[in-house]
N, C-alpha and C positions, 0 to 999 in steps of 0.2 A: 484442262482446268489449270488457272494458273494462279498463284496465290501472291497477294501480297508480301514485300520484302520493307521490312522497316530499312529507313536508308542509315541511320547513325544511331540505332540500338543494337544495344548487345544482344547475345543468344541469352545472357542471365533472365532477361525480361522474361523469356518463356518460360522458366522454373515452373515446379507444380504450382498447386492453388497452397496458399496457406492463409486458415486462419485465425491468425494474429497480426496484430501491426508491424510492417515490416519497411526496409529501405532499401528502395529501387537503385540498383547500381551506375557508377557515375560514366558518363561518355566522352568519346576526344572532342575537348574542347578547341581543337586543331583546326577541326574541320570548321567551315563558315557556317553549315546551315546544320543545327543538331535539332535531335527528337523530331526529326519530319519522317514521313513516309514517303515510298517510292513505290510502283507497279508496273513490272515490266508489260508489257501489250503485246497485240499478237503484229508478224513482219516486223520486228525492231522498232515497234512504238512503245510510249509508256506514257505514262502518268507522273510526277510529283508534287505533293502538295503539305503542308504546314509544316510544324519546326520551326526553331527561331534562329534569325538573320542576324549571326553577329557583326554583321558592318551595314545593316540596312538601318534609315532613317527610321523607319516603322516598325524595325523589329520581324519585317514579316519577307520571309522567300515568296509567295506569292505562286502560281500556278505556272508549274512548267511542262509542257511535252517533248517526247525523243521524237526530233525528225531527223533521218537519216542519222542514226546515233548520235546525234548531236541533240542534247537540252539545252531549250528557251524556253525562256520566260514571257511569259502571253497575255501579262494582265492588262496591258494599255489593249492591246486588241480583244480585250472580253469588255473592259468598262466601254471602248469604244461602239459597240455594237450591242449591247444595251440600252433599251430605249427607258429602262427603269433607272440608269445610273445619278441622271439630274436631278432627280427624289432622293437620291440618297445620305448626300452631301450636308442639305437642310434638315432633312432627320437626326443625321449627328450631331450638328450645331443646335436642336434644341435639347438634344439630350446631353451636351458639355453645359449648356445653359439651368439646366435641372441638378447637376451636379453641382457646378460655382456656386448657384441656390442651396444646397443642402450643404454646402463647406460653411456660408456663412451661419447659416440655421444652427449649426453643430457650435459654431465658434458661441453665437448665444447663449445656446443652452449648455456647454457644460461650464462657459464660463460665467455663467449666474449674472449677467451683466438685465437687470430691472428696465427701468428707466430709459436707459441710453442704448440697450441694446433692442428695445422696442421700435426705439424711433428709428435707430437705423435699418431694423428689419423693416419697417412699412416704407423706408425711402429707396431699400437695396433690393431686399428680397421677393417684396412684393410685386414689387415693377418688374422683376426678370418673369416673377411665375406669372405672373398677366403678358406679357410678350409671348411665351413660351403657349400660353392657350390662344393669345390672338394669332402666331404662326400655324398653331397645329389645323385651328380652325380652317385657315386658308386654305394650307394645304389638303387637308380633308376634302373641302371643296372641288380644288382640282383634282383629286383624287377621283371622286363621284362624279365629274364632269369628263374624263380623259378617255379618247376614240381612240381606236385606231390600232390597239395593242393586240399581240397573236394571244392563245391562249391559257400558253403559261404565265404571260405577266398580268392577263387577266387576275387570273387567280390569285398573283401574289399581291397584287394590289390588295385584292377583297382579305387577304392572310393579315398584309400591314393594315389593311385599314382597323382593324381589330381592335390591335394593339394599339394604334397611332388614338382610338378611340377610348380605353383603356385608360392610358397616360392620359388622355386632356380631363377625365374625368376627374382623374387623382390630383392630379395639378388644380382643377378648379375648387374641389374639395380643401386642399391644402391653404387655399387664400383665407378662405372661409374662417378653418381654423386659425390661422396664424392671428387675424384678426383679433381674435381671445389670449391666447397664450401658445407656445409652444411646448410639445408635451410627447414622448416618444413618439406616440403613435404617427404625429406627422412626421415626424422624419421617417418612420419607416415606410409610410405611405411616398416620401418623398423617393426614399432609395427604389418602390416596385416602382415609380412613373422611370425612373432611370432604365429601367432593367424594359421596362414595356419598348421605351425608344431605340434601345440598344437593337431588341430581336427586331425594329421594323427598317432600322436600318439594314441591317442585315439581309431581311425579303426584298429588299431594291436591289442590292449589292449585284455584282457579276460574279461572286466567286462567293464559296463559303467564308465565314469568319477564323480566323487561325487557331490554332489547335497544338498540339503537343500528343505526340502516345498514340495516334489515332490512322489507322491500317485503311488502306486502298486494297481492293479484290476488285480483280475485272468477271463481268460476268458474258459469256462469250454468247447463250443463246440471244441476249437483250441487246447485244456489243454496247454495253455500257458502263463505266468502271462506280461502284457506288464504294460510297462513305459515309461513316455512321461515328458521332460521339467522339469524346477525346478529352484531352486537358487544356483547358484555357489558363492554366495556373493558376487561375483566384474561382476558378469555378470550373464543373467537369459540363461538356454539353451534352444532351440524347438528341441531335438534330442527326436527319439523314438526308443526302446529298447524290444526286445522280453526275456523272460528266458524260457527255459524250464526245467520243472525239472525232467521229465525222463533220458536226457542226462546231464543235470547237463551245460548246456548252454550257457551266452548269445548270445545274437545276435543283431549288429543294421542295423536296416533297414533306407532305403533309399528313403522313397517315393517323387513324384515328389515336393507336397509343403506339408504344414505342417500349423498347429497352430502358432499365434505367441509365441515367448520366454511367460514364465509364471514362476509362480509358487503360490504353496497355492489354488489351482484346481480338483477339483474334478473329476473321473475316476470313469465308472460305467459301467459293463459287461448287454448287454440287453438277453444276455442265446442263441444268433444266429451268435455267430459269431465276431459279432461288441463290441465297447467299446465308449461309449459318453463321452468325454472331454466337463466341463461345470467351468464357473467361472476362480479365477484365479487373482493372478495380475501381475503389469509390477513396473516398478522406477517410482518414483514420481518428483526426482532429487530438493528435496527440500531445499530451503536455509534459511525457519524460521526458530527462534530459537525452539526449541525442536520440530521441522513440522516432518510431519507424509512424512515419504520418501517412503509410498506402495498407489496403487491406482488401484482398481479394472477394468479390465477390459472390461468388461460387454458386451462381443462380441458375444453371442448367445451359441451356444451347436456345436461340431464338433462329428462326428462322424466317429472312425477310425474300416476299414473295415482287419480283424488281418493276414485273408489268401490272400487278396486281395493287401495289402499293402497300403492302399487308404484313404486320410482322407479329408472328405468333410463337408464342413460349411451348418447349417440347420437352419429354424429358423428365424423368419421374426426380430426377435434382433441382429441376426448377422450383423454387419460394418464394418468387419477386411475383409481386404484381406489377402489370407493364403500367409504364407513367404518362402522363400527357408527353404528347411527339413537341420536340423542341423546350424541354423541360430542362433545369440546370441542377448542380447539385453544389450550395456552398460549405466551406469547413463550416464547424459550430462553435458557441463556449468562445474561449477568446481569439480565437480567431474571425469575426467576424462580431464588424460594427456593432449591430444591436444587442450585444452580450453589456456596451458597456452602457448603456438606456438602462440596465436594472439597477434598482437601487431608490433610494430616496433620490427627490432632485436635487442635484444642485442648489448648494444657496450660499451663496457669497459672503452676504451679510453675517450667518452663523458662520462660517470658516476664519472669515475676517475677525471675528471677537478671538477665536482659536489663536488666530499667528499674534493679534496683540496682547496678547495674557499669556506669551510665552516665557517660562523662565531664561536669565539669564542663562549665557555659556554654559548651558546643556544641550547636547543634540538630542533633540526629541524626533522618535519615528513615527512618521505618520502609518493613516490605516485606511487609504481608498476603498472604495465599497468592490470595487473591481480592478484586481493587479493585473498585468498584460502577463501571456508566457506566448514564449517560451522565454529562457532569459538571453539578457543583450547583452553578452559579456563583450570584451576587447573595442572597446571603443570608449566617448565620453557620453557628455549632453551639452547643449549648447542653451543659451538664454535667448529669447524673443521677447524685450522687455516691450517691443511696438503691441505684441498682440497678446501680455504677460501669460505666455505659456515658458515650458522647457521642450524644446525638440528634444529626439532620443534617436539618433540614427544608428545605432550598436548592433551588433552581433557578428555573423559569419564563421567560420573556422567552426567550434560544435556548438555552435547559439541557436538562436533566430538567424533564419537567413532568406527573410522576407524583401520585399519592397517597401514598408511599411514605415515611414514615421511615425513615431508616437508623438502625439501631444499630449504634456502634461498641465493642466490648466490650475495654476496657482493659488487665483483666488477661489478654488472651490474644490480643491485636493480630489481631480480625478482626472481620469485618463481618458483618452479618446483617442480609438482606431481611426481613421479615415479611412479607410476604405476595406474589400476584405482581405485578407493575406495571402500571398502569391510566395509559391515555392517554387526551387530551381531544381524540380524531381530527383534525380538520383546526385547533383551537386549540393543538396544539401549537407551540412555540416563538413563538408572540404575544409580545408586549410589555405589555399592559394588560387584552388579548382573551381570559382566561380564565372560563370558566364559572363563576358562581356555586351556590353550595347544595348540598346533598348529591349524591352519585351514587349508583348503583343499591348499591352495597355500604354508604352512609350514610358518606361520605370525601368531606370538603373537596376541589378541588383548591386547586392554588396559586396565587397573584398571580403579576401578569406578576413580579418581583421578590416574596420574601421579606420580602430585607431584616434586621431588628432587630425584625422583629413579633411572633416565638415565644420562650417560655422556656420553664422548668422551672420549678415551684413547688414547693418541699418541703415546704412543708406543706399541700398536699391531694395531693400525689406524681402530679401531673400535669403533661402539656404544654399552655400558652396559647397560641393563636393569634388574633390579633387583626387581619389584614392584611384579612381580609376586610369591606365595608362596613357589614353591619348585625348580623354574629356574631359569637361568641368560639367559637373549637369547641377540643373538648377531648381531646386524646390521652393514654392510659394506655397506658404503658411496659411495664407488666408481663404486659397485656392484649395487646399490641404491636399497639394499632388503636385509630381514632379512637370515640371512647364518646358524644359527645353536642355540643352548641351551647346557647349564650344569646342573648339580645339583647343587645346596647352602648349606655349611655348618648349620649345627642346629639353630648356634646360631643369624642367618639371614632369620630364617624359622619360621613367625610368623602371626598369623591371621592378613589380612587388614598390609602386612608391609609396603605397597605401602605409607602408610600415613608419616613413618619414616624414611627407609631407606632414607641417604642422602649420594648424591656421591661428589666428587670432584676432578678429576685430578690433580697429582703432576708428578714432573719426575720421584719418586720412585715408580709411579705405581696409580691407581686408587685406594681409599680410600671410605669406607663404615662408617659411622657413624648409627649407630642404637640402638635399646632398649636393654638393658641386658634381663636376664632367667625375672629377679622378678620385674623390671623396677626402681632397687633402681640404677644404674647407665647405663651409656652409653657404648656403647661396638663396636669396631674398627676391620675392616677389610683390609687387603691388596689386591687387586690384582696380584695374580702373571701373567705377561705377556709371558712370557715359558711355562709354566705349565697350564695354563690358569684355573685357580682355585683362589677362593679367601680364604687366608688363615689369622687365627685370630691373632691378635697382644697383645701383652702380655702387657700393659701402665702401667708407672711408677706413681701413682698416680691416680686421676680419673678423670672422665668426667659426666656432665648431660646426659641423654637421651635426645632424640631430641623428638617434641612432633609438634604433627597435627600444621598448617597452623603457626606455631610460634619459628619456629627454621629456621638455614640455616649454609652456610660453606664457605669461601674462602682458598685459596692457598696463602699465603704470599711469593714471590718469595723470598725477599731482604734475609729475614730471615730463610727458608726451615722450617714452621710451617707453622701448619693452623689455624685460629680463629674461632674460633664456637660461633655462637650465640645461645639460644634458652631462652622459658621464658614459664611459665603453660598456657594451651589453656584459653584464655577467657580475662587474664589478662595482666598489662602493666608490660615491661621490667625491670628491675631493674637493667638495665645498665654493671651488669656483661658480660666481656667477657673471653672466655676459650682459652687456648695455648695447642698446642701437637704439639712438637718439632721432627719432623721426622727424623732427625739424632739419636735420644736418646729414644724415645715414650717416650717423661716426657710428664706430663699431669699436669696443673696448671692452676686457675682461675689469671687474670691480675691484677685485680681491680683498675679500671680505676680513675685518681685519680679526674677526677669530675663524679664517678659512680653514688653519689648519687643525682645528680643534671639532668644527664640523665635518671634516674629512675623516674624524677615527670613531665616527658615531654611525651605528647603526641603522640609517632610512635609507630611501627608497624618493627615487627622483619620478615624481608622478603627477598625476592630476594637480592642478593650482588654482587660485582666482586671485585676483587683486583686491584689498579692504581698502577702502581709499579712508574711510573715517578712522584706521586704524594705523592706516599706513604699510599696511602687512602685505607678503605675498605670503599666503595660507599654503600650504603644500599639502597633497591628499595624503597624507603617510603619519603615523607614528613611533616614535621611540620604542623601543623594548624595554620592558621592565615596569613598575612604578610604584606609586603607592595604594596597595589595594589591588585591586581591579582596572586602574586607572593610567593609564600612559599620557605622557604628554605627547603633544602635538609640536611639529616642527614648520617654523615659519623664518621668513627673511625679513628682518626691518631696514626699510627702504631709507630712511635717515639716518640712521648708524652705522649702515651698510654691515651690520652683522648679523650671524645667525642668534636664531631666539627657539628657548621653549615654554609650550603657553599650556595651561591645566585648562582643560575646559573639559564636562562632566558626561558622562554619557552612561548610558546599561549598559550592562552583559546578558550574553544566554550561555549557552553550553558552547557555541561556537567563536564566541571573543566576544570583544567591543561592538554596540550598537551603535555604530558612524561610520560614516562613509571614506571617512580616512584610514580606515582599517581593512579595506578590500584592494587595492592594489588594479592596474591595468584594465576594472570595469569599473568607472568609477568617472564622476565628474562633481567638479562645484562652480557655482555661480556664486555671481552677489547682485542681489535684487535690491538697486537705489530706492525703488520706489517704496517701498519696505523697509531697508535699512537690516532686512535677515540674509543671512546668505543657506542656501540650499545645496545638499547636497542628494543624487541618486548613484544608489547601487546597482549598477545595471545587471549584475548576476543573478539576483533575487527581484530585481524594478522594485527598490524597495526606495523611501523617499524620506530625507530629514531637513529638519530644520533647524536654523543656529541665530539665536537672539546677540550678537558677540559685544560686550564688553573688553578691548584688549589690559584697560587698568586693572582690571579685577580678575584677571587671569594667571596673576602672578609670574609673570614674564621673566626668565630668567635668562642671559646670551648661554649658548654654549660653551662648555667650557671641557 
């Protein structure tokens, strides 16, 4: 009897059952393929199969067997030898085509757009989800028409056609309503047609869908190695899977129910036949801070019979009722889309009287019907004035440490997941230990910190991410999912850059500010938006290096320069600020002429935005002390080239000031032209403010 051996899990994984929420311990990030499993086979053969591929395009290792102790990888000769593979392809492209439909549908509805967002749902949305029923129909057709198949792919045909029948249903249904209005329920009818397309892809596929957590047991009377269940990261599966390795294989089966969704489960050949599935966990869907988001199952012992097809619960501990075979299980509550569908709808119109009947220079905290958690510390937000939301790419180190951007949709003060949340199992809440390269969905995750490493670019209306070492990867807003990756030039290629790199959009392009080779200066990047490469800039002069949690950047419209702040980790500012003139790349320190007066004051070199009507760069920090309850806020005025401090009004609780200037290192602000409000989020709490600003009425005083 020979049992499965996880290939990059620790022995922690098999601790007893506990239950309560708990957190799966972290793996070498060293190795290229982690969280896969491996099965040795009988004569020096074996198995390996899921875990994620930190240097593969897909994210995915893919099926490997030992021949003659040697493992290859065999997935071109399994999709080759697949006569269901050429189905497969077109099933995914209508199911990316059902999603792009549902990014836009979302972007609708939570941003209360009437009128305008009608019409472009019947010119955009409607068209893809009629495409999407005129392919499936086709396809279906050839489906019910196709000779010639042995009779496993019989079968899987008749398994997809199911599904493939399922989706065109909801799809068609979906047009129907759109035609009315749009109203949760289609979107979530939208998300099952997604999920329908997903599993029929899948049934064409040659190989199962990838997985995390999820154990291989050969079973010796069947000579067949089976596999059951796992973590997909945004979702746990109960599919079971047969290989064989005479024919070079897979196969999935269909029995009537199944285990539930698992993973982290134990798989054990009894030498007759059968294979005992014992242990296991499910989501925990937890919202303490650093809480343990896995939680032991502890449902008895199932026993799956390999020739018989048959898995039955044994075991006076068993409680579970077995679930439909190829069943998922997603986290709940805020992790996952339809938590934020509760509420009243959206309505623009009532938000919009809100933000213009704000008072003056108070920060006022908003109160969304549904706050995201976990919180986003150590990073900003960045502005999408194209699609007026706020991205929220934050957290990592003990946050969130999802794939997830949030969007915050302005004109109707709420939030929207995009998609469900994908965790990086026992590297959650790392410091630096986060995975690199795609995941099984083709999503980044994040640096232990953020940071200053993401923007917006408006002119190719994308999100930059640059925190990672050897990529830029790319999110579309409108697509609400990450689209793709480049390479980084060298001199952006640097251990932990995520702590440095700092972005900032201009109209000439997205701008990189980072460490030189030796870190005796600062060294500047372009974006080219054509070419889509960032290319180095040759500065007239120099610049400091930007340095951990004490640097930052604005865009100076009036002037077409940017101001760079930064100051040595640990220590206070010394009031310098830097210029690079983007017409010229002159590079010069300002010296501010009450510099040294701002240097024996107590803030904090942080988050910023540029007030163009004001002329301010706002700095996210305040003075200590004030009158009251009240601190002032510390800003640079761009025409006097001095430092300034400005009163402007805010609550308190028990825990300080209610502004976002007051939280330090999770924290970002915008300034929303189209508004003329500048915004601020707490990303430790996703808490959300608003600022009417008057700089005359603020009583502006230089430092002194």
């Amino acid at each position: 009897m020979l049992v499965c051996l996880l290939a990059v899990v620790s022995a922690a994984y098999a601790a007893p059952a506990r239950k309560r929420p708990y957190r799966l311990p972290d793996t070498d990030l060293k190795q290229r393929v982690i969280w896969g499993a491996v099965c040795e086979g009988p004569d020096g053969t074996g198995l390996a199969f899921g875990g994620q591929d930190q240097q593969a395009d897909d994210g995915r290792p893919h099926t490997r067997i030992k021949v003659k102790g040697q493992w290859k990888c065999i997935v071109d000769d399994l999709r080759a030898a697949n006569p269901l593979q050429q189905v497969c392809r077109p099933v995914e492209s209508a199911s990316l085509r059902v999603r792009n439909a549902l990014a836009r549908v979302c972007a609708v509805y939570f941003g209360g757009m009437a009128a305008v967002g009608q019409k472009r749902m019947e010119a955009e949305v409607v068209q893809m989800q009629r495409t999407v029923c005129d392919h499936l129909g086709g396809l279906i057709v050839v489906l019910d028409e196709w000779r010639g198949l042995g009779p496993y792919e019989r079968f899987q045909v008749i398994s997809a056609r199911g599904s493939l029948g399922s989706a065109s249903a909801k799809v068609e249904s979906v047009i129907n309503a759109l035609a009315a209005r749009i109203t949760p329920e289609v979107i979530s009818k939208m998300r099952a047609a997604q999920i329908d397309l997903e599993k029929a892809s899948e049934t064409f596929d040659a190989e199962p869908p990838p997985r995390a957590l999820s154990p291989i047991v050969y079973e010796p009377k069947t000579g067949l190695y089976v596999l059951f269940g796992g973590d997909h990261l945004d979702y746990l599966t109960g599919d079971t899977w047969v290989f064989n390795p005479k024919t070079r294989k897979w196969m999935q089966r269909h029995p009537d129910s199944a285990p539930p969704p698992r993973a982290n489960h134990t798989l054990r050949a009894t030498g007759d036949g059968k294979v005992v599935l014992s242990g296991g966990y499910t989501y925990a869907s937890n919202t303490d801070y650093c809480g343990g988001q896995y939680i032991d199952l502890d449902d008895g012992e199932w026993v799956y019979d390999v020739a018989g097809n048959d898995w039955v619960s044994v075991g006076d501990a068993c409680t579970t009722v077995p679930s439909v075979s190829e069943s998922r299980t997603y986290r709940t509550g805020p992790f996952h889309p339809d938590w934020y569908l509760e509420g009243p709808k959206p309505d623009a119109a009532a938000h919009e009287k809100v933000l213009a009947n704000l008072p003056v220079n108070k920060w006022v905290m908003l109160d969304p019907p549904r706050v995201p958690r976990l919180n986003r510390d150590w990073g900003t937000v960045r502005l999408d004035a194209d699609h007026d939301m706020i991205l929220v790419w934050s957290g990592g180190h003990s946050a969130h440490g999802g794939t997830d951007v949030l969007h915050y949709h302005l004109s109707t003060n709420r939030w929207e997941l995009p998609h469900p949340v994908e965790f990086p199992l026992g590297q959650l809440y790392a410091n630096t230990r986060y995975p690199d390269g795609f995941n099984f969905n083709r999503r980044p995750w994040p640096t232990g910190h953020t940071y200053q490493s993401y923007e917006y670019d408006p002119l190719t209306k994308r999100m930059l991410f640059t925190g990672r070492p050897k990529h830029t990867y790319v999110y579309d807003p409108m697509l609400a999912d990450w689209v793709g990756r480049a390479g980084k030039p060298p001199d952006m290629v640097y251990n932990s850059c995520f702590y440095t790199l700092t972005l900032r959009a201009t109209p000439r392009g997205v701008i990189c500010w980072g460490q030189g080779p030796r870190r005796e200066r600062g060294r500047i990047h372009r974006y080219d938006p054509e070419r889509k490469v960032w290319e180095a800039v040759e500065l007239k002069g120099e610049l400091p290096e930007p340095r951990v949690d004490h640097s930052t950047m604005v865009y100076d419209s009036q002037r077409d320069r940017l101001l760079l702040l930064c100051c040595d980790y640990g220590k206070k500012p010394n009031g310098q600020v830097w210029e690079l003139d983007l017409a010229t790349m002159a590079a010069r320190p300002l010296n501010p002429v009450n510099m040294a007066a701002a240097a024996g004051k107590a803030y904090q070199i942080d988050r910023a935005c540029y007030v163009p009507d004001a002329d301010l760069m706002l700095l996210c920090t305040l003075l200590p002390g004030g009158e009251g309850d009240l601190r002032r806020h510390v800003a640079y005025d761009c025409e006097r080239n001095q430092w300034v401090s400005l009163r402007i009004n805010h609550e308190t609780d028990k825990r300080g000031p209610l502004a976002p200037t007051a939280v330090r290192r999770s924290v970002g602000l915008a300034y929303d032209a189209r508004r003329k409000l500048i915004w601020g989020v707490d990303t430790n709490r996703v808490r959300v403010f608003v600022l009417r600003f008057d700089a005359k009425e603020t009583g502006i005083e230089a430092l002194k």
